[in-house]
Phi, psi and omega in degrees: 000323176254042160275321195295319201285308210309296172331285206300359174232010147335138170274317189295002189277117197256153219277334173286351176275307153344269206303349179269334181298303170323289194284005154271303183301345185284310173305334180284312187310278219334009195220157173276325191284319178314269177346298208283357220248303206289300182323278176337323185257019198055014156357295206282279183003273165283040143287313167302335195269346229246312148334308180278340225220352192268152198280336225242109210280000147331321168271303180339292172305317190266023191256304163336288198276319164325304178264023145267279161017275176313321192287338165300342170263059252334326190286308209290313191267012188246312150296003197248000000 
């Protein structure tokens, strides 16, 4: 998880490489032990933020479906 974090807030980090980074944690969330998995590293936090704040708006979106993803889970719709 924090290779993923470290990659995904990388500058040097190209943006479709950000979004495959996403769309895996969005896969690990959609399940409860993944969430609680996700949760532990404050992830969804910066996803959410990352959702709100990214110039790119390509990430922007695909941060948007990464938490309805997450949101499929009882913890993901009580925390989130």
């Amino acid at each position: 998880n924090q290779q993923f974090k470290d990659n995904l807030f990388k500058e040097e980090t190209k943006s479709n490489e950000k979004r495959s980074i996403l769309w895996t944690l969005g896969h690990i969330a959609s399940h409860e032990n993944g969430f609680k998995l996700i949760q532990e590293t404050s992830l969804v936090k910066d996803i959410i933020d990352m959702a709100e704040n990214s110039q790119i708006l390509s990430l922007r979106g695909t941060c948007i479906y990464i938490i309805g993803m997450m949101c499929r889970t009882s913890m993901g719709r009580k925390d989130i």
